[in-house]
C-alpha positions, 0 to 999 in steps of 0.5 A: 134561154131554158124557159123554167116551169113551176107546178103545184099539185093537189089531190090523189096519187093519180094528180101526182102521175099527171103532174109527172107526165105533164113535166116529162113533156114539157122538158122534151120541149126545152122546159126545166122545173124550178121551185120558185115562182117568181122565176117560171115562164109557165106556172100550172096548178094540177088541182082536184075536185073531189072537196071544196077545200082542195079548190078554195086551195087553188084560187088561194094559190092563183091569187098569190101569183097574180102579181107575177102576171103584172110584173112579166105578161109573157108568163103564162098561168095554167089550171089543169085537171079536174077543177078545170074540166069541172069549172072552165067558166068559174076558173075564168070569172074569179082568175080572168088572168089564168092562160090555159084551162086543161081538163084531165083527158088533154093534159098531152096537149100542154106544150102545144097550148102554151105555144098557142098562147104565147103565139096569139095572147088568147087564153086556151080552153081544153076539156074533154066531152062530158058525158051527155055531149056525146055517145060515149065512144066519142066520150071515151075519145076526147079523154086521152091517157098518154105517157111521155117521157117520164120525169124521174125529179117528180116521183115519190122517190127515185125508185118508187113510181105510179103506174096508170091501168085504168082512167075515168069510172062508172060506178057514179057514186051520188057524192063523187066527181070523178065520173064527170072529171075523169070520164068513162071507166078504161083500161089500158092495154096490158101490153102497154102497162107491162112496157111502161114498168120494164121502162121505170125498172131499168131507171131504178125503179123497185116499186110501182103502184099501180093506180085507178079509180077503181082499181080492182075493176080493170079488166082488158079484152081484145079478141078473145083474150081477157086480162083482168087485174090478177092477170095483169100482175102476174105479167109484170111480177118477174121482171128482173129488178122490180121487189114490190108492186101495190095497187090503190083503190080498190071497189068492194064488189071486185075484189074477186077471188083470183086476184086475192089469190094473186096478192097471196102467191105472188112474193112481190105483191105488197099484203095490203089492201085499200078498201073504202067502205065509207059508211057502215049504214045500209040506208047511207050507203044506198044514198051513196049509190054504192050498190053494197050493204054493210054486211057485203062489206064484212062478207068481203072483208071476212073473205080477203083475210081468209084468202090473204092470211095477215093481210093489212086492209085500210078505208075511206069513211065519209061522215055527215053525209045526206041524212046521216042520223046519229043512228046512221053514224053509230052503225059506222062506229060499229063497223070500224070497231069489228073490222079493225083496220090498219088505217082509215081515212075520214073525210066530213062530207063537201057537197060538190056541185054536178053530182046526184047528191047535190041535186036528190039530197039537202046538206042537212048535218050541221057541220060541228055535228060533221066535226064531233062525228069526223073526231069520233070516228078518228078517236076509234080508228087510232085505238084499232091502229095503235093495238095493230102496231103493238102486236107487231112489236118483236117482229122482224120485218122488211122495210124498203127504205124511202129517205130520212123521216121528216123528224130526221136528226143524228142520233148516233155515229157507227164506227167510222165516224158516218153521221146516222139518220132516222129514216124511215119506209114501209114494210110489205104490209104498208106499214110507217117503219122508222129506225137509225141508219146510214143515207147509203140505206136509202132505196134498199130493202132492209130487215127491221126489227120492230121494238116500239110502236105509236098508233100511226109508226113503228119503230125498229132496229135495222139489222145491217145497223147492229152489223155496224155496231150503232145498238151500243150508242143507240137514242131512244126514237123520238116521239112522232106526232099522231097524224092528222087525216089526210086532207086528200086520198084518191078520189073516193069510190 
């Protein structure tokens, strides 16, 4: 019988990518994915490690399949990822009945590891070396980026994909994780990444996100060729069939002149940066280790909105961290205020166990002091957001159609009696674009224009819906609740 695996998956677009790649290996061994636990053979929790809530998250979920263990011993229980390269032995002591421990660097490994257990009934421990295991080329070895056959049911959608450049970071930012989970900075070879995204197009693929802890930090040399980001773009930017390419995240001191050129010239680079700040305190910031002033920043930004003309630019913030007085935050504040950007992630500091914060600094702000300083900053960053997405209101723009919203209903019928959706997608500049349309819409570039607009959405006319006759008979676009802060982004950097 087709043995079924089920998979849960919390964390950054980078998880998302690893759990797709574990699924498209586990399928080449006769493996089908359900959505059901009590029906899996194998059941594997992807996890992250970034904050205390995302963990806590996963023992909850272990706990909820621990009857199933009872009911069938032969299913094995697998932790992937960076709890499991952080936390092999915590994993083990609080759910002694999870199978396979699997760090991010060994994920390849899956398939082989659950036949291991089934063969001996022995749990399986995979993690990479850490860094004071080893030099770091040997380091650099045991974390392994590899791409199997990619499993097109666990993208974003059929025709949106993530793309790994680049694994692990040196940055070592004093709160951060990655470093230790993740291993030393690498970045793949450009052939390889060009091959990969000719791949995902000829399976439908229009947009690919090209993903790194940092991602503007990519840089390949072999011999005396050097290829950095700007150049790894301009690679792939005329493959037939491709209409979009972004890249996440981005380090402030990177964010080099070409590859803004590149973002600028290049017709398929989506206008839209993320750049986390995560502080507007130089003294905060130098905590951090994040070897930039609030003043770089600006500099940095001043510059990307000069070289990119209307460039859409988004942040990280931590609130709360080590030492942040309420002189500290307001200097935050007044960052957020002046640099306007599109969105923002805002995050209450969680110290993690294993970083140079944990060890150098007290977590010394109480945390209804980090909850009224997380809503305040929100406050300010949804006022810049909403006067962005006013401005916009009469503009036309083009919006690759993603599916229906998640408020998706009949609001009208066209012509022919066709039932229209409220879907939704993104515009070039990485803005929530919502309007009525047909399901046949979906995965098409369409161009929108804008008549309303909320501080997190824009809502439109479809042009191809007017050709179909729906103004007419057009409802009012239903209100969409204010987001709430995601509670997970990419790693932070």
């Amino acid at each position: 019988m087709t043995q079924k695996v089920y998979i849960e998956t919390v964390g950054c677009q980078m998880n998302v990518l690893d759990s797709e790649l574990v699924i498209g290996a586990l399928r080449k061994n006769g493996f089908d994915l359900t959505d059901t636990p009590a029906e899996a053979d194998v059941l594997l929790f992807n996890t992250c490690s970034v904050r205390e809530h995302a963990e806590e998250k996963t023992f909850s979920a272990l706990g909820r399949v621990q009857h199933l263990k009872r009911q069938n011993p032969d299913a094995v229980i697998g932790v992937l990822g960076c709890m499991a390269q952080k936390d092999q032995e915590l994993i083990r002591n609080r759910a002694p009945y999870v199978d396979m421990v699997v760090g991010t660097g060994q994920l390849a490994a899956v398939p082989e590891l659950v036949a291991k257990v089934r063969e001996t009934r022995a749990p399986q421990i995979a993690v990479s070396l850490g860094r004071a295991d080893a030099g770091r080329h040997e380091v650099e070895a045991s974390f392994v980026s590899y791409d199997p056959a990619r499993d097109p049911s666990m993208r974003p959608t059929p025709f949106q994909a993530f793309v790994r450049i680049q694994i692990g970071c040196d940055k070592f930012c004093t709160y951060c994780v990655v470093p230790s989970t993740r291993g030393p900075e690498q970045s793949r070879p450009p052939e390889h990444i060009w091959q990969e995204v000719r791949q995902l197009v000829d399976q439908g693929c229009k947009e690919v996100t090209l993903l790194g802890q940092t991602v503007n930090s990519y840089v390949y040399e072999a011999g005396d060729r050097r290829t950095r980001l700007s150049d790894l773009i301009a690679g792939m930017h005329d493959v037939p069939g491709l209409e979009r390419i972004k890249f996440v995240t981005n380090y402030p001191k990177d964010m080099t002149d070409d590859l803004l050129h590149a973002v600028r010239e290049l017709p398929k680079v989506v206008k839209y940066l993320h750049v986390p700040v995560q502080s507007g305190c130089d003294e905060v910031l130098k905590r951090m280790k994040r070897n930039y002033t609030a003043a770089y920043y600006r500099e940095m930004l001043a510059r990307c909105r000069e070289l990119v003309p209307g460039v859409s630019v988004s942040s990280d913030f931590i609130v709360g961290f080590c030492g942040e007085t309420e002189e500290s935050f307001q200097l935050t504040m007044d960052l957020v205020r002046e640099a306007k950007f599109k969105n923002s992630f805002i995050f209450k500091y969680s110290e993690r166990g294993g970083t140079k914060a944990a060890d150098r600094y007290p977590d010394d702000v109480p945390d209804d002091v980090k909850k009224r300083r997380n809503n305040d900053l929100l406050a300010v960053q949804n006022e810049n957001s909403r006067l962005d997405h006013r401005a916009q209101v009469g503009a036309t723009v083009e919006v690759l159609v993603e599916g229906p919203s998640r408020l998706s209903a009949k609001t009208s019928r066209d012509r022919d009696g066709a039932g229209l959706l409220q879907l939704t997608g993104r515009s070039m500049k990485d803005h929530i674009v919502v309007f009525d349309g047909p399901m046949r819409l979906v995965g098409e570039t369409v161009r929108v224009q804008i008549t309303d607009a909320s501080p997190f959405t824009l809502y439109g006319t479809a042009e191809i819906a007017e050709r179909v006759g729906v103004e007419e008979a057009r409802e009012p676009a239903p209100v969409v609740p204010m987001a709430k802060p995601s509670k997970f982004s990419l790693p932070l950097v």
